[in-house]
N, C-alpha and C positions, 0 to 999 in steps of 0.2 A: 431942603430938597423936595420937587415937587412930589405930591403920589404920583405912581402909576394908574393909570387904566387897567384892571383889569380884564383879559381877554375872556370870551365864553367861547369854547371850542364845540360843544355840543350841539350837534345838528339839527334841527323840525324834519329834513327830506326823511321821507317813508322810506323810501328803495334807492340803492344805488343809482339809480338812472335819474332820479328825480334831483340828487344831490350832484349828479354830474349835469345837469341844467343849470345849479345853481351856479358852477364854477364859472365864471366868467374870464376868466384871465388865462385862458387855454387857448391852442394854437388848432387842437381838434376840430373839428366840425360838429360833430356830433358821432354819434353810436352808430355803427351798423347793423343791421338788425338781425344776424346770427349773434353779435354780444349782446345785444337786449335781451333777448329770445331766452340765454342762457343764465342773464342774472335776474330774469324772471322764475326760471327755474329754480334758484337758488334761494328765492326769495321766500318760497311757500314752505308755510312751516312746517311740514314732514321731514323738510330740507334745513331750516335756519339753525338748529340747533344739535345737528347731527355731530358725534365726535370726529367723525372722519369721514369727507366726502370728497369726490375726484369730479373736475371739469376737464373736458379731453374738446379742445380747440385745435386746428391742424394748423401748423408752420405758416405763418405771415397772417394770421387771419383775427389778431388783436388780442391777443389772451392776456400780455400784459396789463392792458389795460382796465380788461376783466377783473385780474385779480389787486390791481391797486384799487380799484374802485371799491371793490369788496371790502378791501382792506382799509381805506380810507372813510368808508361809511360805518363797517361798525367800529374803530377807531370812535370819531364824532356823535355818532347816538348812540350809543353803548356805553361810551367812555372806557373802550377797551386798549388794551397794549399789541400793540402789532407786531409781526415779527414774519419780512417776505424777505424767502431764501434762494439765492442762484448760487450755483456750480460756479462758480470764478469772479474773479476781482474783478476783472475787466466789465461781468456783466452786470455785477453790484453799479460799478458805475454807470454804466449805461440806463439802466433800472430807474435810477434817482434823476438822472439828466433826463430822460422822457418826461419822469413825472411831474416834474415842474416842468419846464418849457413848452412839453405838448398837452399835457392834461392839467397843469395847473394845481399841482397835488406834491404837496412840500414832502420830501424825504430825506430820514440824513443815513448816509452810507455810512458803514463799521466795519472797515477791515481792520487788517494787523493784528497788533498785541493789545488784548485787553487794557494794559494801563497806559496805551499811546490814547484812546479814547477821548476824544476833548469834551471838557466837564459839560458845557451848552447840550452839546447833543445826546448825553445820555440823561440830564434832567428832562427833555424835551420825550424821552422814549418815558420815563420813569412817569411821568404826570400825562402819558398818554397825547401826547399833543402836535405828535409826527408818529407815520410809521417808521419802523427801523429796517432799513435792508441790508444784510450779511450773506457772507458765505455758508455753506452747509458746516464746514467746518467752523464757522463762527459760533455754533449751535451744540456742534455735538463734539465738544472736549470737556476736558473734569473740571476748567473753571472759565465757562462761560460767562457773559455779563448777562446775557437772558434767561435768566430763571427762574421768572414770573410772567412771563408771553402769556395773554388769553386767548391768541390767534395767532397761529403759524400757518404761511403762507409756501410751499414748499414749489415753485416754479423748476419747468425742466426735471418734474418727477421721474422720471422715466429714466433720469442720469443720476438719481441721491444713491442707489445701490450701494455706490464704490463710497461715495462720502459715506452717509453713515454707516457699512459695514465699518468703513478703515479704522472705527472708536472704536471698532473691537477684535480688532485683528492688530497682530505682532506679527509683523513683515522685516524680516532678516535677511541681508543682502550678503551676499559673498563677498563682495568686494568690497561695500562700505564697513559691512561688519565682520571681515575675515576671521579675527580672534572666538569672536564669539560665534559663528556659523560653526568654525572646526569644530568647537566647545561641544555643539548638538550632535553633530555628524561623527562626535568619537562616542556621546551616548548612545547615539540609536544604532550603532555598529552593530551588535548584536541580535537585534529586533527588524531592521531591514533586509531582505536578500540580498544577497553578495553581492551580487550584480551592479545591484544601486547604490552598493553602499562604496562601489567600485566605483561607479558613476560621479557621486558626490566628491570624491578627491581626484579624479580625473585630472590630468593639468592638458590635457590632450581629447577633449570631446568631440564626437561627432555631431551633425544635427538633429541623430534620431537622441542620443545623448541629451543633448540642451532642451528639448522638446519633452522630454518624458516626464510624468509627474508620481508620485508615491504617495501614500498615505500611510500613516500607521495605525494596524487595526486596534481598537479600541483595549482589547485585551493587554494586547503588548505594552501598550506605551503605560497603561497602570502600571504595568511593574517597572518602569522608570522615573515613575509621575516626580516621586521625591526629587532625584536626580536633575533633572529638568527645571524643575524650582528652584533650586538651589545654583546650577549653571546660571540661570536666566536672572536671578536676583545679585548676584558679584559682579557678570559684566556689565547690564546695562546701570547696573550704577554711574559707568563712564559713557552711557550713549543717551544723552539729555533727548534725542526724539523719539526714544524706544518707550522711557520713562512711563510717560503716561499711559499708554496704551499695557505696559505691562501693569499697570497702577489698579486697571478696570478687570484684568484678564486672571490677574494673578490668582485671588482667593476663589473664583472659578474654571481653573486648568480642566479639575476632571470632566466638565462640560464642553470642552474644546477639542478639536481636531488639528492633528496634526499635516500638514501636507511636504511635500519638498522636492525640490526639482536639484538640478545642477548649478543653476543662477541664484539659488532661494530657498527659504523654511520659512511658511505662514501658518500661523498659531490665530484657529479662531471657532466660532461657534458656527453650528449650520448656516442660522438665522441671525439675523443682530436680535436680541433682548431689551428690542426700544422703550420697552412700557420701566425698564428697572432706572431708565434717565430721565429724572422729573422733569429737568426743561423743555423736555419734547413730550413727555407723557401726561404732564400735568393740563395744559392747554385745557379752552373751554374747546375747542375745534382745529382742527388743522384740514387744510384746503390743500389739496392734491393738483397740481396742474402739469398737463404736457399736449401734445398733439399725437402722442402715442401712448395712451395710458397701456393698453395690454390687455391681452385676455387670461382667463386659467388662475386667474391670483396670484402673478408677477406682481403687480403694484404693493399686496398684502406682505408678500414673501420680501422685499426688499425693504419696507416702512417696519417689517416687524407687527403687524398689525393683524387683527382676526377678521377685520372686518371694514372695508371701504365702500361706500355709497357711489354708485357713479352716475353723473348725469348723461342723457343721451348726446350724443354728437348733435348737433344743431341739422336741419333737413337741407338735404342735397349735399352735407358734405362725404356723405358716403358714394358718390358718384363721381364727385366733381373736384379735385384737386386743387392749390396753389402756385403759381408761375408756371414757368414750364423748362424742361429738361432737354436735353438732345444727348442722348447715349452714344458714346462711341465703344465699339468693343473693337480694338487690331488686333487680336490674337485669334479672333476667325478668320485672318485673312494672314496675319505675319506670325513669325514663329516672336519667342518671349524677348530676346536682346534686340530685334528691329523693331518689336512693339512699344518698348522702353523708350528707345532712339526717337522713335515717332510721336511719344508723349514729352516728350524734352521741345522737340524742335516746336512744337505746339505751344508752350508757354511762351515761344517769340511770336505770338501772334495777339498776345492781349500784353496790357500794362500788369495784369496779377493774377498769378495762379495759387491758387491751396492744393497742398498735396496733400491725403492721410494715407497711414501708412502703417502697420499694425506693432511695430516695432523700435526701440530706436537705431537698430544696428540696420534694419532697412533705410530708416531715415539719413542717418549718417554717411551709407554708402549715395542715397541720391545726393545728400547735399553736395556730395565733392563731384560728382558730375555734375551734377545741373550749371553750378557755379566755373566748371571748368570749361562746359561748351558752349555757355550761353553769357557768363559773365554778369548775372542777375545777381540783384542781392538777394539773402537768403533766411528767411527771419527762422526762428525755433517758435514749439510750445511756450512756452514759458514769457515769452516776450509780448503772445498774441493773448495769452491770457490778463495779461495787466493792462495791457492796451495795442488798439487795434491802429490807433491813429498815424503814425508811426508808418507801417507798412501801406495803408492805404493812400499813404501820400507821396508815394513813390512811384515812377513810372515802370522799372523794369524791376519788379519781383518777385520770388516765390517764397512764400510759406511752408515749411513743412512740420505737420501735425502728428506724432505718434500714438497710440492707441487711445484718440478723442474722437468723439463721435457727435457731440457736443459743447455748449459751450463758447463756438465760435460762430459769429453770424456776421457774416460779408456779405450786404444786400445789394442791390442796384449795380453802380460800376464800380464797384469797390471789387469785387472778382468777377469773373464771370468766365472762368474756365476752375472747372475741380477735377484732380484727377486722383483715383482711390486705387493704393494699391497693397491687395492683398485682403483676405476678410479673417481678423480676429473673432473668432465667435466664443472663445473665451477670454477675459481680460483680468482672471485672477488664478492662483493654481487650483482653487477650489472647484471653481466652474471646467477648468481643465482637465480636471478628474474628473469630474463626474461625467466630464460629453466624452472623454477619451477612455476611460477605466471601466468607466460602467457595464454600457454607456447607456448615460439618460438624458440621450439628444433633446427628447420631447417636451422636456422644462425648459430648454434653453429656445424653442423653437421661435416662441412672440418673443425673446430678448434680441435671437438674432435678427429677425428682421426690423424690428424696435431699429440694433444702431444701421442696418443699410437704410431705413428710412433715413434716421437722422444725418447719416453721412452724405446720401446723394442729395440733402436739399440742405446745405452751409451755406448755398451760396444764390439761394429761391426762397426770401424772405418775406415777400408780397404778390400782390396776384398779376403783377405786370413785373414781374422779377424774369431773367431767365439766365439760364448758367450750361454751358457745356462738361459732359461729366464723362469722363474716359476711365474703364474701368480696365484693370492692370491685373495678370493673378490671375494662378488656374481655376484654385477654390472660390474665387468671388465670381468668375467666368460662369464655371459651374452651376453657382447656387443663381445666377440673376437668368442663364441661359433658360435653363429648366424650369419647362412651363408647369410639374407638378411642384416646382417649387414654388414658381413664381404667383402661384395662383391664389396665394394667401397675403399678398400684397396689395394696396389700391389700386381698385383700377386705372387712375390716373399713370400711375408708377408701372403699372405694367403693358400700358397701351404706348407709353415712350420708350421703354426696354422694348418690345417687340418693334417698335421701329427702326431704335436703332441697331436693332438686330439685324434685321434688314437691310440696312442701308452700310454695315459694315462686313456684308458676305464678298471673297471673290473681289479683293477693290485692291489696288496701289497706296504708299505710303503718301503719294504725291495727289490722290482724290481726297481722303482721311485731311487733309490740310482745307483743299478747296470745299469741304461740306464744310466745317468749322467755321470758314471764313464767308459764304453763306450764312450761315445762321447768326453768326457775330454781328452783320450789317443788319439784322432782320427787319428783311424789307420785304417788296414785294414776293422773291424770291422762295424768299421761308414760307409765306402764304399759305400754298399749294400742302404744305408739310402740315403745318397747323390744323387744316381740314383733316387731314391723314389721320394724323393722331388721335382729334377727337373722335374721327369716325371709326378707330380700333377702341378706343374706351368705350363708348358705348353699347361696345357686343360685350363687353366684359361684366362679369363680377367678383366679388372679393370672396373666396372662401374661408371656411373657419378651420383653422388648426384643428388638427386631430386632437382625442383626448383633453381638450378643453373645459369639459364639465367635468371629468371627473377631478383634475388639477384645483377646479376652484373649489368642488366641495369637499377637499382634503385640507385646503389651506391652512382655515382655523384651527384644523387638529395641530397640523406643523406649526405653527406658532405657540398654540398652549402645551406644544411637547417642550420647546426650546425654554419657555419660563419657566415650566418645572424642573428640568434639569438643573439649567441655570440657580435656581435656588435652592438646589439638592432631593426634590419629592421625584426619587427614581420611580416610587411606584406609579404615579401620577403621567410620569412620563411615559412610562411603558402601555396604560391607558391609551394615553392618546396618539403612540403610534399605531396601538390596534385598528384607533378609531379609522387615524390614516390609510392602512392596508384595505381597510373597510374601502374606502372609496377608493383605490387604486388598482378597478380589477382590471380584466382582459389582458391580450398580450400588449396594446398599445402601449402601456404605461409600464410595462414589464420589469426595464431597467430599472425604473425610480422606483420601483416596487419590491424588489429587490434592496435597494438602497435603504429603503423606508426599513426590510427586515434585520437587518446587520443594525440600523440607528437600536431599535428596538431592541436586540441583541445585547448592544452595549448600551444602554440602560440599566437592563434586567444583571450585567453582567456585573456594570461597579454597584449596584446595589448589595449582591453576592460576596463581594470581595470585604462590602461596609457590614456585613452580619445581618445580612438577608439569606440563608444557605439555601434557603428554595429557592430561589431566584438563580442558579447557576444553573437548573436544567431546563429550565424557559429557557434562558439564552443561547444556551447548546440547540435548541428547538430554534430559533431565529436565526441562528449563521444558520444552520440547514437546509431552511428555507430559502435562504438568501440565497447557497450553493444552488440548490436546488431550482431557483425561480428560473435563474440564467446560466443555460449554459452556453460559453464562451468567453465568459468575467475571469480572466488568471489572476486578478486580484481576490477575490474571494475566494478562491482556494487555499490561501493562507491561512484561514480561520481551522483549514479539515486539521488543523493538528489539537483542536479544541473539541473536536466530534470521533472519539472511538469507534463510533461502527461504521467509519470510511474502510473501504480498502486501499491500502497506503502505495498499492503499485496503481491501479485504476486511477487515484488521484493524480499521480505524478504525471499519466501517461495523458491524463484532459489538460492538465495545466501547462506541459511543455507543449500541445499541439494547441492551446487558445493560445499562446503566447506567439508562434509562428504565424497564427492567422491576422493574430493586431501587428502583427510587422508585414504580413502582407496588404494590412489595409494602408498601412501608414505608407506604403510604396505607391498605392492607389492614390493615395490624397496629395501624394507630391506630383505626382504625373499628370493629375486631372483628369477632367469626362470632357469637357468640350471640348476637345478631339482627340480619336489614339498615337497622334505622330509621336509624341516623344515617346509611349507607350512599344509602338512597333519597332521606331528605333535605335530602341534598348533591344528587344528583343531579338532583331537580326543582327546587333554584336553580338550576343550572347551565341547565337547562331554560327554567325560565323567562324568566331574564334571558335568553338569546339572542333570545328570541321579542321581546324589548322594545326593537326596534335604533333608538327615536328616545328621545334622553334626557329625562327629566318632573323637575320638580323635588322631587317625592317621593324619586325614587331616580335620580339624574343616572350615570350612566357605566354602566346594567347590563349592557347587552349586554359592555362592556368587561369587567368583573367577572365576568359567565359565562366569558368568553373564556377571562379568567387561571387560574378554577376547575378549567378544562376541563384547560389545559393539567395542572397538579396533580393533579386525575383520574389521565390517562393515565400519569403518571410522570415528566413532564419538570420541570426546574425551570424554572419560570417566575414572573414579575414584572411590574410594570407602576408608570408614572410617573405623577406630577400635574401637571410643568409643563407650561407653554403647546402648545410646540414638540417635547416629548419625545415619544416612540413610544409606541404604546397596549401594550399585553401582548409581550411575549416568552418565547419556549420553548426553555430549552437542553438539552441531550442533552452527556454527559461533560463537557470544559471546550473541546472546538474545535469545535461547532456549536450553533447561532442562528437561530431561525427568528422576527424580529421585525415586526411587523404593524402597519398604522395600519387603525384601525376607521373604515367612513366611512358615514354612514346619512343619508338622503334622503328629503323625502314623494315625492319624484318622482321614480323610477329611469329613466325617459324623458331625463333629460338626462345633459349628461356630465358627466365628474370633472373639475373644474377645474386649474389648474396651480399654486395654494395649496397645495392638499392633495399634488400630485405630488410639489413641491417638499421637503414636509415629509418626505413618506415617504422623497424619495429620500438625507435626512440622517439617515435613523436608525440605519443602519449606523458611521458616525462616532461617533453618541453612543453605541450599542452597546461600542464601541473605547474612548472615553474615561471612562464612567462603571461599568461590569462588570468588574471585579476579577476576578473566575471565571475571566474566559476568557482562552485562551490570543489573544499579538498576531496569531497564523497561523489564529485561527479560521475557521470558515468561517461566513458571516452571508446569510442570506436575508433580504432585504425582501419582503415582500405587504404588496398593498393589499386589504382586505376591504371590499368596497362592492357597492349593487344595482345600482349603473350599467353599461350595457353600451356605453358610448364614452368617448372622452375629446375636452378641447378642442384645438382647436389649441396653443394657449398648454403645455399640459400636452406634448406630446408628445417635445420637446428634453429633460425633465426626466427621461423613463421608464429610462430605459437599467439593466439590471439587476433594473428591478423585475416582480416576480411577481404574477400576478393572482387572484383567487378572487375567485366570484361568490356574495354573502350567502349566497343559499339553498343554492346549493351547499355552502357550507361548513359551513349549520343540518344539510343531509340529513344531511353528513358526520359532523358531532357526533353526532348521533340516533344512527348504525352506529356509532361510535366507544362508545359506550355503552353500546350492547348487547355488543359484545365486552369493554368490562372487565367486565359486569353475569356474564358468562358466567364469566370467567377466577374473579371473586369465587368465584361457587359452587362452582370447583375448588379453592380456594385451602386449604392443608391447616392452616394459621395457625402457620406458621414457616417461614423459609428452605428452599424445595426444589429440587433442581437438576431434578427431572424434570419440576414444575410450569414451574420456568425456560425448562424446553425449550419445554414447548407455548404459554407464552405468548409467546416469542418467533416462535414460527409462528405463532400467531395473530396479532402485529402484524405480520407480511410478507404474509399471507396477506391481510388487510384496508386496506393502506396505512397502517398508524398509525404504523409503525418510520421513524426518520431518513432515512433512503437510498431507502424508496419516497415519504416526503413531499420530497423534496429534488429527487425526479425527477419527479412530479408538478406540484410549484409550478411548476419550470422551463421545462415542457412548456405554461406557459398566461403571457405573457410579456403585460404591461400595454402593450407597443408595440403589440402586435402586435390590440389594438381599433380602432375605424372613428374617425375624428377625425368630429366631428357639431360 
């Protein structure tokens, strides 16, 4: 047999650019010179040997390229092992087919399962003689084939979050893991409020239901930690994809949080603790890429890292954007069901739409429309993730995408209509909590805008790309509407938002077609628009997120908090959340400062529990602070049963009125700010039923019906029954108060209330007790009677004892003021979780009688005995 020729793969080129000169057998041209620019930067040794640095390129502008190059040069003169990471299979491919056909840069793609690997291309990775491209999760499971990489290449950083957190998160589904969810939800029975713990076995939830999320505080769940271990180790012995992730999680529980919704229980650490997994920790470098790196130490906070180097943006890209966009909003002109209708009929106007959609129960209800009135075919996630070819080669159809923001890239005519409906701005329960519970909007604030970047350009690839983007959804309406929102976005981005804000005021569903199809031909037509545009970007500039500096100089503490936990030095821990607090002052950062003191808390607290005994009154000191930091958090008030010198009625009486006021926000976030219509008319049902206090056979119970609106309104959970003898509307506040009513209406207010009706009302407390799962057996339950009568009968009077009186009109004046103070709190309302909004609307319910404690001493003060027997 002849020898072989030995190959020398080692390269003479100095720099990246020098070695992409040598490549001859590329389809490229050459470099443009914001990528030169930036692997010059890259180049200078400040920069070459950094453990961790980030290049932030914008969407269509070659970053690929960028980082194969990188990668492929020190590959060749270093003789190092490569290792470039995408978010999905579909992009792994894509990755490797660029790199050879357009750049001439042999790669071999590694999906699946470790031992499908074909033997060539891992001796090829092994002897360094290709780069290897993988998914994120190629990387970060317990038996990776990379785990000797000298260079990871991390592409579409901006999206690793979810990937690497999910290696450290135990994500339990109801449905897929029924056995074992009940398993959790029978232990934490105890250590959850009623409420939720009512919530959790629901078989009947609502949406504020499905949407709500829990945590349990640190203290609690130690005293089930065993329990929990022990559940968690029996059953997933039978759930092969839990396995591993309990495999990582398990011998570090007490460093974990617990979270849980109605849908879920995720088990995971603040931070992932990426430095304790050698195949991503050991590297000589790992290279950060995306076109939205982030400010505040997002990129640190999701890599797990203390410290990321970042290159500047290349010059002019901070003025000057990639392709171009045409926003349509119809919901400033049509109500939400004809603006849906109007984003349907619009996909018949291209060969392919992408829809994203924050959901998959949104997704599923469009797919059975879309497909129903239009007859398109209909691809899923999942299908677009492995490959895109498939649907691009189709004439009539639509995509639809559930909470991706990424991932998916349709350039040229491959789409050219997106329509986004709805804005997730959290996409796990953790981040859920914290923007809803907290709230610590302000860490979330560059992630949110992070995915509206990445969603409005799926399908604006390169600088002669353009795509029509129809946005759907009051909260995404909201946040793109609002120019202090908007104003921390590119200018390019927000000089096409403000046109098509413009251009969709005061219009028909049959002009909304004809701009479309303008801009679709763009031809001369569009011109005129194009000047437009740029001539609004150029009055613009991008503002900086609030709180920004201090987020980034806290970061490294939050990361070196999570490793010491993670490997049991509470002391250590508790350190570096001071260090945290330290940087987290003023009120802007308030929530997360807050957040930071309860982490600190329960540090100090299982250190105490492990025979640290000093460490139990630090921690008693930290929830305090934490109470203390925020007021409006009804989640922290959980902890006052760990702080003795609370007063135990004062407590109760803050935490059932922040509870009313996050149900009056969460009413606010379902209605929107970009305009009041649904807002008003809700509020003139509510109106008008009260006014209608005798019942007609047209509309039998409305008074009752306002009643119940009313309560919903203001923020209370309230309900109401249909049997005979059941209570009319009831209003609860957290899970131990109850303000339940019998409606009583009359043509003759002249007489009195008979001992029927006494009777009924004074049983509703009982049914209260026996039928409301919510609430706790120690509630506290107010009966009133709402009626025009000003006496009662003899017969009624044995029966009063307890009950509360309110007089109709009285209680109409009161709705009417009740009204105007939510109509007021609206117009303040910023359309997200605020703690300073929290403040004044909680004065404002004390200050008008709307809060628990002043309705509770009110009712009490007007006693149904205490009328004239007539």
């Amino acid at each position: 047999m002849a020898l072989k020729k030995v190959s020398h793969s080692h390269t003479s080129a100095e720099t990246p650019e020098a070695l992409f000169r040598d490549i001859k057998n590329k389809q490229s041209k050459g470099l443009l010179s914001h990528q030169a620019d930036i692997l010059r930067k890259y180049c200078q040794p400040e920069n070459l040997n950094l453990s961790d640095i980030a290049l932030q390129l914008p969407t269509g502008s070659g970053k690929t390229v960028v980082g194969l190059l990188i990668g492929e040069w020190r590959r060749s003169h270093f003789n190092e092992k490569v290792v470039y990471l995408c978010p999905t299979i579909q992009l792994v491919n894509q990755v490797v087919e660029q790199s050879l056909t357009i750049f001439g840069i042999k790669a071999n793609a590694f999906t699946g399962e470790r031992a499908k690997y074909a033997p060539a291309i891992k001796a090829e990775y092994t002897n360094a003689e290709t780069i290897a491209v993988t998914t994120y999760s190629g990387l970060f499971n317990t038996n990776t084939f990379f785990n000797n990489a000298d260079i990871i290449i991390l592409d579409d950083a901006h999206a690793a979050e979810n990937y690497i957190a999910k290696y450290w998160s135990l994500s339990i589904d109801k449905r897929k893991h029924s056995t074992l969810f009940k398993a959790l939800v029978s232990a934490m029975h105890d250590i959850v409020p009623d409420a939720h713990y009512s919530r959790l076995i629901s078989t009947s939830p609502d949406l504020g239901d499905i949407q709500y999320v829990e945590k349990i505080p640190t203290p609690f769940l130690h005293e089930i930690l065993g329990e929990i271990t022990e559940i968690l180790d029996i059953h997933i012995k039978d759930i092969r994809e839990l396995q591993y992730s309990w495999s990582v999680l398990r011998d570090h529980l007490f460093s974990c949080h617990i979270y849980s919704s109605y849908n879920s229980i995720l088990i995971r650490p603040v931070l992932p603790p990426t430095r304790t997994h050698q195949p991503f920790s050991n590297p000589k470098q790992r290279i950060y890429m995306s076109a939205t790196l982030g400010e505040g130490g997002e990129l640190e906070r999701l890599a797990g890292t203390e410290e990321i180097v970042r290159l500047p943006v290349p010059d002019g890209w901070d003025q000057q954007g990639i392709g171009r966009r045409f926003f349509f909003f119809p919901e400033r002109s049509l109500n939400e069901e004809d603006a849906l209708n109007l984003a349907i009929d619009m996909t018949k106007e291209t060969p392919r739409t992408l829809i994203i959609v924050p959901n998959k129960i949104t997704a599923d209800q469009l797919q059975t429309q879309i497909s129903t009135t239009t007859g398109y075919q209909i691809f899923k996630t999942g299908e677009l993730e492995k490959s895109k070819q498939h649907f691009i080669s189709e004439e009539k159809a639509v995509a639809i995408v559930a909470n991706r923001y990424d991932g998916i890239d349709l350039g040229g005519d491959e789409c050219r209509l997106l329509i986004v409906k709805g804005l997730q701005k959290a996409i796990n329960l953790q981040e859920k909590f914290l923007l809803t519970r907290m709230p610590a909007s302000i860490l979330f604030n560059d992630r949110v805008l992070t995915r509206i970047v990445q969603a409005v350009g799926r399908c604006t690839r390169s600088d002669n790309d353009y795509s029509a983007v129809v946005v759907l959804g009051s909260e995404l309406n909201d946040f793109l509407l609002d120019p202090k929102k908007r104003k921390f976005l590119h200018p390019e981005i927000q000089a096409e938002i403000e046109y098509g804000n413009q251009q969709s005021k005061d219009i028909q569903a049959s002009e909304f077609i004809d701009n479309l199809q303008i801009f679709l031909k763009h031809k001369e037509e569009w011109n005129e628009a194009e000047k437009d545009i740029i001539d609004l970007r150029d009055k613009l500039k991008q503002s900086q997120l609030p709180g920004i500096e201090k987020l980034q100089a806290s970061v490294a503490h939050e990361v070196r908090y999570q490793n010491a936990l993670w490997s049991g030095n509470f002391k250590q821990a508790v350190e570096e959340c001071r260090s945290v607090l330290s940087s987290l002052s003023e009120d802007d950062v308030k929530g997360y400062r807050a957040f930071w003191y309860y982490l600190a808390g329960s540090a100090a607290w299982i250190a105490a529990q492990r025979g640290s005994a000093s460490m139990e009154g630090l921690a008693r000191d930290f929830f305090r602070h934490a109470a203390s930091t925020t007021n409006g958090v009804s989640w922290l008030y959980q902890l006052s049963s760990l702080n003795l010198e609370e007063n135990n009625e004062n407590q109760a009486d803050k935490l059932r009125l922040t509870c009313v006021i996050e149900g009056l926000e969460s009413q606010f976030l379902k209605d929107g700010n970009v305009n009041t219509k649904k807002f008003e008319a809700k509020v003139k049902a509510i109106l008008d039923n009260l006014q209608r206090v005798k019942d007609t056979p047209e509309d039998p119970k409305a008074f009752e019906k306002g009643h119940e609106k009313l309560g919903c309104l203001l923020g209370y959970k309230a309900g109401n029954s249909n049997g005979d003898a059941d209570p009319d509307p009831w209003w609860i506040a957290h899970d131990d108060f109850c303000i339940v009513f019998e409606d009583h209406s009359t043509n003759n207010p002249g007489n009195s209330l008979g001992a029927n009706k006494v009777r009924q009302a004074a049983s509703h407390p009982n049914w209260v007790k026996q039928n409301i799962s919510t609430l706790r057996k120690e509630s506290e339950i107010i009966p009133v009677v709402i009626t025009p009568c000003k006496s009662i009968s003899n017969g009624a009077k044995p029966h009063t004892q307890d009950l509360c009186y309110w007089n109709q009109q009285d209680f109409q004046t009161w709705a009417e003021n009740a009204i105007t103070v939510v109509r007021e709190l609206k117009r303040s309302f910023p359309g997200e979780a605020s703690l300073e909004w929290r403040k004044r609307a909680m004065q404002a319910y004390q200050d008008n009688a709307l809060d628990p404690a002043s309705l509770a001493k009110k009712l009490r003060n007007h006693k149904l005995a205490d009328l004239p027997i007539k």
